[in-house]
Backbone and ligand atoms as CSV (ligand in chain L), in Angstrom:
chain,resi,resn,atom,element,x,y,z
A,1,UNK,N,N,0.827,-1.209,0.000
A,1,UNK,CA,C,0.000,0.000,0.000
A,1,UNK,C,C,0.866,1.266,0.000
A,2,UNK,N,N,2.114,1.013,1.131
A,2,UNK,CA,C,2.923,2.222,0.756
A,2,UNK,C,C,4.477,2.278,0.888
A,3,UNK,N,N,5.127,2.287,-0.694
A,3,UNK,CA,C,6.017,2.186,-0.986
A,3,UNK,C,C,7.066,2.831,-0.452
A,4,UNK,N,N,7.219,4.143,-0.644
A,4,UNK,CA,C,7.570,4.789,0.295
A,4,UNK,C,C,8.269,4.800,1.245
A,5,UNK,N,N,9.148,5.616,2.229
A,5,UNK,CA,C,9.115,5.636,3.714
A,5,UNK,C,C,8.268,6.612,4.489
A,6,UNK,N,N,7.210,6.157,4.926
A,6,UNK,CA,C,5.851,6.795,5.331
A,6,UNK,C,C,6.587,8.386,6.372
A,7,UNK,N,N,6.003,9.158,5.647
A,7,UNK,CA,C,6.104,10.908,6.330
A,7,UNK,C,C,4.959,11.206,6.901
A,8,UNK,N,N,5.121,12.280,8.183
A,8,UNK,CA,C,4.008,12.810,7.881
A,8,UNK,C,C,3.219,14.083,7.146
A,9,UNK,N,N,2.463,14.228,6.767
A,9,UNK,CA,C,2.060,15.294,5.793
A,9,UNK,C,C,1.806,16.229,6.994
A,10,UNK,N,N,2.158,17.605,6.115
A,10,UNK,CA,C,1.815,19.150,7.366
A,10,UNK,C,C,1.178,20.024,6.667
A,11,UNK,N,N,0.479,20.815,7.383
A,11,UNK,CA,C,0.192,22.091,6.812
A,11,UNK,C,C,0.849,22.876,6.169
A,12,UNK,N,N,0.670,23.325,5.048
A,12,UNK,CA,C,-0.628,23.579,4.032
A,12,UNK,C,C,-0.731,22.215,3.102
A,13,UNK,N,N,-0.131,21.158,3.004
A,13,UNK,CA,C,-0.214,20.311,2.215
A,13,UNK,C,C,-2.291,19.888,1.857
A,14,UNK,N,N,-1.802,20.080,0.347
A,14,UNK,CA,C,-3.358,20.311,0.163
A,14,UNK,C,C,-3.970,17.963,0.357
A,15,UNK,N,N,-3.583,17.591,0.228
A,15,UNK,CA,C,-3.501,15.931,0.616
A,15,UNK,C,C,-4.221,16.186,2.216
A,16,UNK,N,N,-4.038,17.111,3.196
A,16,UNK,CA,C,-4.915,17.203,4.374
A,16,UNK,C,C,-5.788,17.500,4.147
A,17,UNK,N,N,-6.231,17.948,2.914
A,17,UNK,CA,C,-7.631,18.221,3.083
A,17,UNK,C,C,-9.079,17.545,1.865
A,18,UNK,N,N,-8.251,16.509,1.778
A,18,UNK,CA,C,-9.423,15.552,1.177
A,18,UNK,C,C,-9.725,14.854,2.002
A,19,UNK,N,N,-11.374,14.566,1.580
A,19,UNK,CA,C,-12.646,13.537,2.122
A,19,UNK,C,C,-11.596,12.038,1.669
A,20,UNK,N,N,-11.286,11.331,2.942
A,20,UNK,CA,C,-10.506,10.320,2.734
A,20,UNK,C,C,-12.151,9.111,2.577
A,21,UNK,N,N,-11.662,7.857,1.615
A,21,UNK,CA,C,-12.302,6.796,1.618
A,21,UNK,C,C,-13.001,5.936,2.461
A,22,UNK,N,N,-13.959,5.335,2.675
A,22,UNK,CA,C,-14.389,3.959,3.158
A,22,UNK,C,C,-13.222,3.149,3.622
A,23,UNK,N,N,-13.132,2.375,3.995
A,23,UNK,CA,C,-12.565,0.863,4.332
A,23,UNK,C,C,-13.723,-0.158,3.500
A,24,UNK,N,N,-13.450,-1.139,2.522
A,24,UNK,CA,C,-14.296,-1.891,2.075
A,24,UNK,C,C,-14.147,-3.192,2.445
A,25,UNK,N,N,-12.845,-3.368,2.392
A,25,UNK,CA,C,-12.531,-5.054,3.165
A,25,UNK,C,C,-11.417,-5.223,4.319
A,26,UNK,N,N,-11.740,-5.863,4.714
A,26,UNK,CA,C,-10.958,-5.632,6.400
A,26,UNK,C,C,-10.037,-7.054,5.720
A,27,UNK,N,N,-8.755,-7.198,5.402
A,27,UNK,CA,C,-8.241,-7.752,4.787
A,27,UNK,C,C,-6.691,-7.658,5.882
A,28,UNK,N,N,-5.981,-8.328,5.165
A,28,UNK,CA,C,-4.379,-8.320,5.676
A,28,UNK,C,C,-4.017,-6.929,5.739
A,29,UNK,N,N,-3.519,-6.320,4.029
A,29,UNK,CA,C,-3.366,-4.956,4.472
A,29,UNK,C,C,-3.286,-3.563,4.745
A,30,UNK,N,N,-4.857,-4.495,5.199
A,30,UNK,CA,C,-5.366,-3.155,6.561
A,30,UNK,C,C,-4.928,-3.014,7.784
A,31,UNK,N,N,-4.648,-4.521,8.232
A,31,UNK,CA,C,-3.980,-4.934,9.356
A,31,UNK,C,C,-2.418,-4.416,9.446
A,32,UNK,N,N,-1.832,-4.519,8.565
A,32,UNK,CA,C,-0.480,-4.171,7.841
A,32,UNK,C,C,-0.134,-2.770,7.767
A,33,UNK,N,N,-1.393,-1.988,7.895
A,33,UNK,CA,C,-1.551,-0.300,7.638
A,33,UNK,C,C,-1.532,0.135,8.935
A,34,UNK,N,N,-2.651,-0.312,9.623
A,34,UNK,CA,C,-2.644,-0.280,10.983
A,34,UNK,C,C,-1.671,-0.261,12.313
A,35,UNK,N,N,-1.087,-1.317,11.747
A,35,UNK,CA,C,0.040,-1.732,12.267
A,35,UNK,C,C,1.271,-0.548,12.169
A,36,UNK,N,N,1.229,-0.311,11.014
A,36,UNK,CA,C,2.431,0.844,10.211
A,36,UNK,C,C,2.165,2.058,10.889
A,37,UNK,N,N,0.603,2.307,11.155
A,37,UNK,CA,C,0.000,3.873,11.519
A,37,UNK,C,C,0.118,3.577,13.093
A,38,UNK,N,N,0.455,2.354,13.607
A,38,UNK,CA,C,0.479,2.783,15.016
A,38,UNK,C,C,1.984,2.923,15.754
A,39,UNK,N,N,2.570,2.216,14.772
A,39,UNK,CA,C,4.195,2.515,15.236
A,39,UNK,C,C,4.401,4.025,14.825
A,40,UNK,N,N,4.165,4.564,13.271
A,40,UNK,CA,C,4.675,5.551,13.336
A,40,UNK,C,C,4.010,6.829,14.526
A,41,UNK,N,N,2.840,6.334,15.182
A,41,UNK,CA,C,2.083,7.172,16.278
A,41,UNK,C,C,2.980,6.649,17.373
A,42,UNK,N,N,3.729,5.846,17.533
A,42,UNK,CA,C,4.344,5.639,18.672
A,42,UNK,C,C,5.992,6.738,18.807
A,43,UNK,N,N,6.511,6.316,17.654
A,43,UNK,CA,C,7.907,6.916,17.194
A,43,UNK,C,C,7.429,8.599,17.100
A,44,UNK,N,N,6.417,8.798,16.572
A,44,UNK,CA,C,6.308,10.603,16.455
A,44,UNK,C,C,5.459,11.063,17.884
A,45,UNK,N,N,5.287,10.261,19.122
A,45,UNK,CA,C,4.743,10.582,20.419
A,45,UNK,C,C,3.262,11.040,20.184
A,46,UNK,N,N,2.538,10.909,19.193
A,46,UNK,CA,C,1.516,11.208,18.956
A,46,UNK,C,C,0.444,10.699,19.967
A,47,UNK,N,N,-0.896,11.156,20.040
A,47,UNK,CA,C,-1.951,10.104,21.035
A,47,UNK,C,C,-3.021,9.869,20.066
A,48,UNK,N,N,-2.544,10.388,18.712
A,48,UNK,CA,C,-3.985,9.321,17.910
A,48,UNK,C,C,-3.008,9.902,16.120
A,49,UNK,N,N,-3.435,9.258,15.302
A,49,UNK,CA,C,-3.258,9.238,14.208
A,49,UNK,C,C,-4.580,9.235,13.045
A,50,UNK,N,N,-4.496,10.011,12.353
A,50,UNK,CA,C,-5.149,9.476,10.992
A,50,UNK,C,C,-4.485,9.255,9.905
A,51,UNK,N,N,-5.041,7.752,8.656
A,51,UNK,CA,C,-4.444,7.767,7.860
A,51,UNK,C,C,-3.722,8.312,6.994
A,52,UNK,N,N,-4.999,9.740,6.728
A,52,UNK,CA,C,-4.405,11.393,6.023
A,52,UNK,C,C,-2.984,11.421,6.027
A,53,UNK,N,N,-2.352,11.311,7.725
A,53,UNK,CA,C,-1.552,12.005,7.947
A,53,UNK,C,C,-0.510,11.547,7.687
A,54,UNK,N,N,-0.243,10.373,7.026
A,54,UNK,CA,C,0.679,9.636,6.253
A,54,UNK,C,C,0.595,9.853,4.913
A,55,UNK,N,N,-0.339,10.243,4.463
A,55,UNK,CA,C,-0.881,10.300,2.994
A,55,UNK,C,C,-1.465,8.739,2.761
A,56,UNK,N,N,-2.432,8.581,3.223
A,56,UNK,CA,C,-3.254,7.608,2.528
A,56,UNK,C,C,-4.382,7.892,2.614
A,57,UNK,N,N,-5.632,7.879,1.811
A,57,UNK,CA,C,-6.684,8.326,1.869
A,57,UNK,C,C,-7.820,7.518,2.258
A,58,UNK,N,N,-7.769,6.944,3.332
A,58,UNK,CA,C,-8.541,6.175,3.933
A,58,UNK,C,C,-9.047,6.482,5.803
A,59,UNK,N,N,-10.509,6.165,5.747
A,59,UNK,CA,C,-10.779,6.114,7.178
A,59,UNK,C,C,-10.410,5.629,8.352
A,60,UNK,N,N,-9.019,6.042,8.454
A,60,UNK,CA,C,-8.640,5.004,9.514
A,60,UNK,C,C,-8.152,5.687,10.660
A,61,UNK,N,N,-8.419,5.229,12.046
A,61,UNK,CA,C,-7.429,6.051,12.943
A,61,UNK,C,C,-7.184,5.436,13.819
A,62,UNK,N,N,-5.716,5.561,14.503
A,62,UNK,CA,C,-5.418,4.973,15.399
A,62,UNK,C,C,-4.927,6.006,16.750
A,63,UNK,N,N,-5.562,5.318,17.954
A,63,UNK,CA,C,-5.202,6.034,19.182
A,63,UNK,C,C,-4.401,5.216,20.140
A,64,UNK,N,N,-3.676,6.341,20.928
A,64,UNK,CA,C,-2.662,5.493,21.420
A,64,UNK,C,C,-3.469,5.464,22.972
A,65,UNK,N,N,-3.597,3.949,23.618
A,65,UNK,CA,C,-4.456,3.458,24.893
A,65,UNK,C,C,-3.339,3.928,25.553
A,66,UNK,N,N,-2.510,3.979,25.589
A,66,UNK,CA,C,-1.702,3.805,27.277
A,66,UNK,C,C,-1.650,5.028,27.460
A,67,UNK,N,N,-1.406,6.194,26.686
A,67,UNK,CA,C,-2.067,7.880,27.155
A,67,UNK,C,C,-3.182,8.134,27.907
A,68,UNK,N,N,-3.491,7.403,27.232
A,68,UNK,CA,C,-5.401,7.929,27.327
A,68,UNK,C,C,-6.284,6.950,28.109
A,69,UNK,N,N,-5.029,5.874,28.506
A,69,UNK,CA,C,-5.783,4.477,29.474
A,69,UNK,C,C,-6.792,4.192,29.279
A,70,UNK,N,N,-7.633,3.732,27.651
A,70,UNK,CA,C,-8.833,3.573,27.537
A,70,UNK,C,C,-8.729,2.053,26.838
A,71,UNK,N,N,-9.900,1.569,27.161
A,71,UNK,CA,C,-9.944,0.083,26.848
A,71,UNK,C,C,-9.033,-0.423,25.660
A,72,UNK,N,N,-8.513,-1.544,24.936
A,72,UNK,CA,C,-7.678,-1.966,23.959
A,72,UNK,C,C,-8.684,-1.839,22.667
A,73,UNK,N,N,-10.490,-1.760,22.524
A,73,UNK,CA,C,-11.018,-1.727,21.558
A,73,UNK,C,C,-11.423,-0.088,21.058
A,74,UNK,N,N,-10.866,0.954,22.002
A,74,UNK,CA,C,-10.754,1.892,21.465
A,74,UNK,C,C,-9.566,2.698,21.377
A,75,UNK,N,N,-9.406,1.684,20.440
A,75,UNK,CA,C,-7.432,2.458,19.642
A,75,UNK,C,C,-7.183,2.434,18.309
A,76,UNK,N,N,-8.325,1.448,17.688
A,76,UNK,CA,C,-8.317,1.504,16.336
A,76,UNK,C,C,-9.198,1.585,15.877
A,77,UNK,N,N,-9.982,2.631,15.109
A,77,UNK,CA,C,-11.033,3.087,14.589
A,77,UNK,C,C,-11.391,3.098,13.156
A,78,UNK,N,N,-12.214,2.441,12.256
A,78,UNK,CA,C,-12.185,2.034,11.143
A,78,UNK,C,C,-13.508,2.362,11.017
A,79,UNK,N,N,-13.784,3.665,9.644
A,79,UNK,CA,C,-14.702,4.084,8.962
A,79,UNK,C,C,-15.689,4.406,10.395
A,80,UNK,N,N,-15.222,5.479,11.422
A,80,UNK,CA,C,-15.806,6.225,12.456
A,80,UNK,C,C,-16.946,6.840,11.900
A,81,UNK,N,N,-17.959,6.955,12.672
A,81,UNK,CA,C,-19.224,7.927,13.045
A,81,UNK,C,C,-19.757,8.363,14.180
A,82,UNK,N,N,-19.994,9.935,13.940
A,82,UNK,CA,C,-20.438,10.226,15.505
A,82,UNK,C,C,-21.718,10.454,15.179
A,83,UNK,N,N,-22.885,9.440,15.879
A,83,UNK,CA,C,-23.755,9.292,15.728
A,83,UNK,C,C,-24.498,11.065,16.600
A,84,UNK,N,N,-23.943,11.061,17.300
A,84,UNK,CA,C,-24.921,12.290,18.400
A,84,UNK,C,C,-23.668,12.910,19.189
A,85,UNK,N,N,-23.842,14.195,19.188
A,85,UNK,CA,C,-22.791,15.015,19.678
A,85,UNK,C,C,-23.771,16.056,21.213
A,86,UNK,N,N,-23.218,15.754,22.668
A,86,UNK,CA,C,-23.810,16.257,23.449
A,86,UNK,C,C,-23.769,17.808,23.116
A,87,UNK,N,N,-25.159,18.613,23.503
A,87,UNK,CA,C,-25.063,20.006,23.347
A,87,UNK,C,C,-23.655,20.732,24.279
A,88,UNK,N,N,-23.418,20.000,25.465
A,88,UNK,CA,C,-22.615,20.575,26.183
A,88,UNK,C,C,-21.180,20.415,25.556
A,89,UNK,N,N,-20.126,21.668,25.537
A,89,UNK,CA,C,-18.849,21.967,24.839
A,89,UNK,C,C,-17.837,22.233,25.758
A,90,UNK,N,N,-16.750,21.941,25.660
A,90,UNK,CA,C,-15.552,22.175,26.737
A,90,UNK,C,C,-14.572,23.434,25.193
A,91,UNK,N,N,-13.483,23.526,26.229
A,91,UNK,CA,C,-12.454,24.362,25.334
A,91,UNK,C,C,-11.396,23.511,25.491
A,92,UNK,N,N,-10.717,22.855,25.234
A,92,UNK,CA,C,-9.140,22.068,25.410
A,92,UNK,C,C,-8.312,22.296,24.583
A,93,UNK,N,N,-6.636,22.628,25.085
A,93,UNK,CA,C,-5.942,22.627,23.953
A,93,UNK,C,C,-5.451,21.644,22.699
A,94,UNK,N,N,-5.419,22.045,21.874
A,94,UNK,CA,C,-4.740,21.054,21.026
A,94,UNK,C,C,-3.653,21.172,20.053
A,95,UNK,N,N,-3.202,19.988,20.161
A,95,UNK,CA,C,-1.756,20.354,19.156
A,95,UNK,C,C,-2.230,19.047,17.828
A,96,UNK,N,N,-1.659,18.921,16.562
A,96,UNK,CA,C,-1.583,18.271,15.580
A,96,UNK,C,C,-0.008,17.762,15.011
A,97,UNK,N,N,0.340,16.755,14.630
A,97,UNK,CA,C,1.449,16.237,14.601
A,97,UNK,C,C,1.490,16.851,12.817
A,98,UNK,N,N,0.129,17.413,12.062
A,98,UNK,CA,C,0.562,17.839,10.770
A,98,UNK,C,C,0.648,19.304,11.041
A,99,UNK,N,N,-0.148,19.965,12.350
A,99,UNK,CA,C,0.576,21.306,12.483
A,99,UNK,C,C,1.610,21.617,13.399
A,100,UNK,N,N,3.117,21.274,12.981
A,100,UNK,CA,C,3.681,21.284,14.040
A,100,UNK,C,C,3.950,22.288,15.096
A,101,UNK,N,N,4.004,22.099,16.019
A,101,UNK,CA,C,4.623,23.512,16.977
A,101,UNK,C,C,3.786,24.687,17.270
A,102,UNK,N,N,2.527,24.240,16.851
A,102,UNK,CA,C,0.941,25.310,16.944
A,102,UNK,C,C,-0.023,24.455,18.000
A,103,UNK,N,N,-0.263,25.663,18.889
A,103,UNK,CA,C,-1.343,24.956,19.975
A,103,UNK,C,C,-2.214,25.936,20.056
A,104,UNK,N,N,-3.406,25.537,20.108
A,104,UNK,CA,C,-4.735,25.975,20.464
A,104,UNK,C,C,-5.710,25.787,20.850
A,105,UNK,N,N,-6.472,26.043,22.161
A,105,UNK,CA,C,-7.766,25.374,22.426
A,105,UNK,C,C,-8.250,25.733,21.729
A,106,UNK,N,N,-9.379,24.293,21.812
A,106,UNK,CA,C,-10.625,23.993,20.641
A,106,UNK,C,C,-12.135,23.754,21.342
A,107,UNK,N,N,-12.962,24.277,20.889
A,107,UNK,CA,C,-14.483,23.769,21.660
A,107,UNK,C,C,-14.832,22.829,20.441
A,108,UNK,N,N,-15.573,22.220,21.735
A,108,UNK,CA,C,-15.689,20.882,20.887
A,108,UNK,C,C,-16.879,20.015,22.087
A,109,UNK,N,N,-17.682,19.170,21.344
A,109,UNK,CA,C,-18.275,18.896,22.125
A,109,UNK,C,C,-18.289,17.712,22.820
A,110,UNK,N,N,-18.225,17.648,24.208
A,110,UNK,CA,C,-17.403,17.022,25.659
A,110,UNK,C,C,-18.236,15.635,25.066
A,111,UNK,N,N,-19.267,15.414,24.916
A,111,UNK,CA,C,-19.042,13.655,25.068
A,111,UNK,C,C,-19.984,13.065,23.209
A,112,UNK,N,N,-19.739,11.683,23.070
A,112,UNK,CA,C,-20.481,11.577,21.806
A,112,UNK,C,C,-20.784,10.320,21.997
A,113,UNK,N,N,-21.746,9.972,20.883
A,113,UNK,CA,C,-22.450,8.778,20.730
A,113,UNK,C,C,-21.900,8.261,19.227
A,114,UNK,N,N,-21.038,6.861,19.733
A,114,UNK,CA,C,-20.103,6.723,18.084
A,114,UNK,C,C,-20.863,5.207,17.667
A,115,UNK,N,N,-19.780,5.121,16.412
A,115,UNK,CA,C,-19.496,3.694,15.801
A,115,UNK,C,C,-19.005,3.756,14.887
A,116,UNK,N,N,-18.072,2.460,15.194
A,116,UNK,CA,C,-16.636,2.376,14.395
A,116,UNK,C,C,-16.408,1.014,13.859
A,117,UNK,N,N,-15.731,0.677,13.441
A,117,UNK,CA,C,-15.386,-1.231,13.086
A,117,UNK,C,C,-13.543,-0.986,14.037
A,118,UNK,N,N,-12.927,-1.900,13.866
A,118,UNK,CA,C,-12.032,-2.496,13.701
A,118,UNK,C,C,-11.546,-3.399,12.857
A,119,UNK,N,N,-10.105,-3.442,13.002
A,119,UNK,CA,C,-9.477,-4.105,11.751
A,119,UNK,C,C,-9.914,-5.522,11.386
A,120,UNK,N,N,-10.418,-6.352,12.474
A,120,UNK,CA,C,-11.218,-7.178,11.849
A,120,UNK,C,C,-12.686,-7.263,11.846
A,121,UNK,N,N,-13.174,-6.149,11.805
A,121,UNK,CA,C,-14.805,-5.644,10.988
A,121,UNK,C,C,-15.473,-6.033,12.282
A,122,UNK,N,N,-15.185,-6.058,13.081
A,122,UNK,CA,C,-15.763,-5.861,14.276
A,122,UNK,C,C,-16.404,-4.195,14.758
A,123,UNK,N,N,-17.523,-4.582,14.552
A,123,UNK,CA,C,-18.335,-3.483,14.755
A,123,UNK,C,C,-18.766,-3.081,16.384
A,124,UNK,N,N,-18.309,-1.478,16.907
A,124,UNK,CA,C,-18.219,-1.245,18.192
A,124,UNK,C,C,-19.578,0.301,18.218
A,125,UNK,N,N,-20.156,0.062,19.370
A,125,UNK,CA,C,-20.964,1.310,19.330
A,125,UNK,C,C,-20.963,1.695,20.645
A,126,UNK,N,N,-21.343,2.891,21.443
A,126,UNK,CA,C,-21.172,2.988,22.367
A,126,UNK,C,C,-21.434,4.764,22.908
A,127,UNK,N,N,-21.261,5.371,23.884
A,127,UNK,CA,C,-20.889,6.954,24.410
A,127,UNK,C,C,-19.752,7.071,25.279
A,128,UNK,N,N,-19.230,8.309,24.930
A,128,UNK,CA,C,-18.072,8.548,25.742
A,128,UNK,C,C,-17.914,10.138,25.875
A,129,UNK,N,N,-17.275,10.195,27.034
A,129,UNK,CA,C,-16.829,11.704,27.505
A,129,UNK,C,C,-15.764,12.189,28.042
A,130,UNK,N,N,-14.751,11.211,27.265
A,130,UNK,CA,C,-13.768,11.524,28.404
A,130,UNK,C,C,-12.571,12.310,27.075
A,131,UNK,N,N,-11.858,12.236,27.740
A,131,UNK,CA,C,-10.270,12.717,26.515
A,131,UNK,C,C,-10.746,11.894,25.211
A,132,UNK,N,N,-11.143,10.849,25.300
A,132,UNK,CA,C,-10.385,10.025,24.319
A,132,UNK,C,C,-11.841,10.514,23.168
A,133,UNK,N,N,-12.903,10.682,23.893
A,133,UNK,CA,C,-13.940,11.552,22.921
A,133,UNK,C,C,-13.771,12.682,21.939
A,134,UNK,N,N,-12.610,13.749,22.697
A,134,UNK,CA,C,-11.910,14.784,21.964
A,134,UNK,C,C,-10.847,14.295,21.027
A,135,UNK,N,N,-9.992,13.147,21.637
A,135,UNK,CA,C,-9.266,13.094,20.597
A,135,UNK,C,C,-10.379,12.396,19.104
A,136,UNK,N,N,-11.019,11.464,19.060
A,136,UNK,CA,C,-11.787,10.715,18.183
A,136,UNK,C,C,-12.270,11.877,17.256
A,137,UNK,N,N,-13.197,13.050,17.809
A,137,UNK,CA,C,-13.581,13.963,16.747
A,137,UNK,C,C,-12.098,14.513,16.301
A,138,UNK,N,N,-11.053,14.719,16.903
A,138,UNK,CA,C,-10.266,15.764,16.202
A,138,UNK,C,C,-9.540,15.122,15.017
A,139,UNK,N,N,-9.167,13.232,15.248
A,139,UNK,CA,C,-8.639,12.549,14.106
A,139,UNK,C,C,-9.559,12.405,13.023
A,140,UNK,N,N,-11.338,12.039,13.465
A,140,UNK,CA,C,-12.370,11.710,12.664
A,140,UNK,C,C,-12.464,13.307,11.820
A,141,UNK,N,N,-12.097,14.562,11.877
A,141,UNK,CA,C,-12.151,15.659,11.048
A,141,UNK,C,C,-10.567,15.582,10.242
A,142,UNK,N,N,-9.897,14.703,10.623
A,142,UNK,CA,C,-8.654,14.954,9.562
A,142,UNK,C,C,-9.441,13.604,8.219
A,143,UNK,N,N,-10.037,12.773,8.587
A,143,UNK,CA,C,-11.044,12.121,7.580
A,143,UNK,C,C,-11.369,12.867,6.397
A,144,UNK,N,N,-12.067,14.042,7.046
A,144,UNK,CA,C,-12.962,15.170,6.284
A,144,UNK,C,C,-11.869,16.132,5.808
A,145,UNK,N,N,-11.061,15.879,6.022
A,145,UNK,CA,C,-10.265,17.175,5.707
A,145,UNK,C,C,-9.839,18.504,6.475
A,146,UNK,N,N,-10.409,18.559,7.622
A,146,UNK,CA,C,-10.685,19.308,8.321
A,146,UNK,C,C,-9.451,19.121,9.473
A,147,UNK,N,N,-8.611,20.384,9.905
A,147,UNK,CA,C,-7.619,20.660,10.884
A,147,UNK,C,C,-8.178,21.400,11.824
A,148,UNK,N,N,-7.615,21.501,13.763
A,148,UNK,CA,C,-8.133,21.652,14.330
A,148,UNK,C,C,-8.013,23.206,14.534
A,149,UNK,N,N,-7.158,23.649,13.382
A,149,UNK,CA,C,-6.842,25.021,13.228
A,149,UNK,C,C,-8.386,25.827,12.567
A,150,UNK,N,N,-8.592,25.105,12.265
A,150,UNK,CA,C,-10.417,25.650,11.159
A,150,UNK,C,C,-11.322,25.999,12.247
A,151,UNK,N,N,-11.070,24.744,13.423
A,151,UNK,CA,C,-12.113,25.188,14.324
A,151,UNK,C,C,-11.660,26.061,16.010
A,152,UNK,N,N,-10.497,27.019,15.861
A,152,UNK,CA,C,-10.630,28.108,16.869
A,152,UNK,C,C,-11.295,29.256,16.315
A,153,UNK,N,N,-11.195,29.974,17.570
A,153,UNK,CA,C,-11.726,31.144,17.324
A,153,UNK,C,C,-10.748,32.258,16.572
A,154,UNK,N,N,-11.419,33.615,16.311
A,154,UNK,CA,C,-10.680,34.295,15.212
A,154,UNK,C,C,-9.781,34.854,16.037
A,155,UNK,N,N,-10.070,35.128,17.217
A,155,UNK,CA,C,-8.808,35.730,18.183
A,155,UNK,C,C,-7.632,34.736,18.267
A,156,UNK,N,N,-7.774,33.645,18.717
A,156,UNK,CA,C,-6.816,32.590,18.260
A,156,UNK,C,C,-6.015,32.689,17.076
A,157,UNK,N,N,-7.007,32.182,15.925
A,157,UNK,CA,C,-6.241,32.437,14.918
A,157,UNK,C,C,-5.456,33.532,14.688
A,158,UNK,N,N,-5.774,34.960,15.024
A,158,UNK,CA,C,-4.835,36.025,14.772
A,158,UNK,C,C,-3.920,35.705,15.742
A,159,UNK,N,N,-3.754,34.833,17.100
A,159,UNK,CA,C,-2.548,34.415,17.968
A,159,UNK,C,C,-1.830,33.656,17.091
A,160,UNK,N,N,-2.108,32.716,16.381
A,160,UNK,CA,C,-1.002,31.577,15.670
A,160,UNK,C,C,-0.635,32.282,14.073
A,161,UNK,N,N,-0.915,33.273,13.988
A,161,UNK,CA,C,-0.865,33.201,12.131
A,161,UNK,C,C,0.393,33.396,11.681
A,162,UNK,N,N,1.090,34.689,12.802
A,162,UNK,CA,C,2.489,34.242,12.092
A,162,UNK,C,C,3.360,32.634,11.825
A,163,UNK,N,N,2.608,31.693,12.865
A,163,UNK,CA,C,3.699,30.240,13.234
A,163,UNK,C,C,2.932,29.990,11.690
A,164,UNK,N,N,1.886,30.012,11.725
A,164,UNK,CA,C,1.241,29.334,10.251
A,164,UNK,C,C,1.904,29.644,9.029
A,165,UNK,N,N,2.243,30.873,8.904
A,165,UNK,CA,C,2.865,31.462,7.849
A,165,UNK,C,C,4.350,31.086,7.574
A,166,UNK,N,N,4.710,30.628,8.632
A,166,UNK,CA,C,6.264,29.977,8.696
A,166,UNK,C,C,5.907,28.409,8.400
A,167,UNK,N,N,4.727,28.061,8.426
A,167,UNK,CA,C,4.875,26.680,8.275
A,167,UNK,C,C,4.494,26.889,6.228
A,168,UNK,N,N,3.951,27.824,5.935
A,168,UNK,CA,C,3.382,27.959,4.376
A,168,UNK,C,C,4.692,27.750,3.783
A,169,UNK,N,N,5.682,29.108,4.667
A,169,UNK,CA,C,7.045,29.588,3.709
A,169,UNK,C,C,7.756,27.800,3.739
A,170,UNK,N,N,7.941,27.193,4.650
A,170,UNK,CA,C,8.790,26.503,4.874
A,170,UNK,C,C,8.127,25.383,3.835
A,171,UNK,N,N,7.158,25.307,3.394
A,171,UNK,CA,C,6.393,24.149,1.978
A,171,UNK,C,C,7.126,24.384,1.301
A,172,UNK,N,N,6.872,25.823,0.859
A,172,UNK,CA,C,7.363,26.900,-0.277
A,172,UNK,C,C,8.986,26.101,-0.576
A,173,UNK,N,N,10.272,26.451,0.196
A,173,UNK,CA,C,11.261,26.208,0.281
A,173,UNK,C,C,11.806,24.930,-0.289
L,1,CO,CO,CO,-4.275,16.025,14.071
């Protein structure tokens, strides 16, 4: 699947911002991808990954349990949905391993009602409110294309724009 030596993609790279694919068959390698997306989340200290962020265009994400001490069936997330998003919103900061060296709290809403598969098509449904809820929407919007930079506020954004602009020039280069 990838030839390569897997990078990760950063901002502005326009590859972050496509509607990544389905999963259609839960096959070897997916398992093989998985596998690939959770070491390189281990080696780059990350606490969740999306496929995006390697450049592959698929629904996949992986979270790292021993951060986030959450059960072993929520670490790998295959073709995610958040079925129901509580009205109630927190602010937490966040950082992105494709925006490097940029932090910003994000509102976002504190608990959700999901469903996901796993790598072997094991289908999981359930609610949650804890961290690992925030991280799930923030990898499930790199799916969509979507960075967690889109969703601060404009005061924020005028806080980070110069780091952003150093991350444009440095594409550029
Ligand atoms: Co991210």
């Amino acid at each position: 699947m990838i030839e390569k030596k897997p990078r990760i993609y950063t901002y502005p790279d326009p590859f972050l911002r496509q509607k990544s694919e389905p999963i259609e068959s839960f096959d070897e390698s997916l398992c093989d991808l998985v596998q690939l997306m959770r070491k390189i989340m281990k080696e780059t200290s990350g606490i969740g990954l999306a496929a995006p962020q390697i450049g592959v265009s698929k629904r996949i994400i992986v979270v790292d349990d021993l951060t986030l001490e959450v059960s072993p069936e929520k670490r790998v997330l295959i073709n995610p949905e958040i079925l129901i998003f509580t009205e109630q919103q927190g602010s937490v900061e966040e950082g992105c391993l494709s925006v490097p060296e940029i932090y910003a709290p994000v509102k976002r809403p504190v608990g959700i009602q999901y469903r996901y598969y796993d790598e072997n098509g094991t289908c999981y449904e359930g609610e949650d409110g804890s961290f690992w809820a925030r991280v799930a929407q923030h990898e499930l919007d790199h799916l969509d294309g979507i960075l967690f930079i889109d969703r601060i506020s404009s005061l924020q954004k005028r806080l980070i724009r110069k780091k952003l602009q150093k991350l444009r020039r440095i594409s550029r280069d």
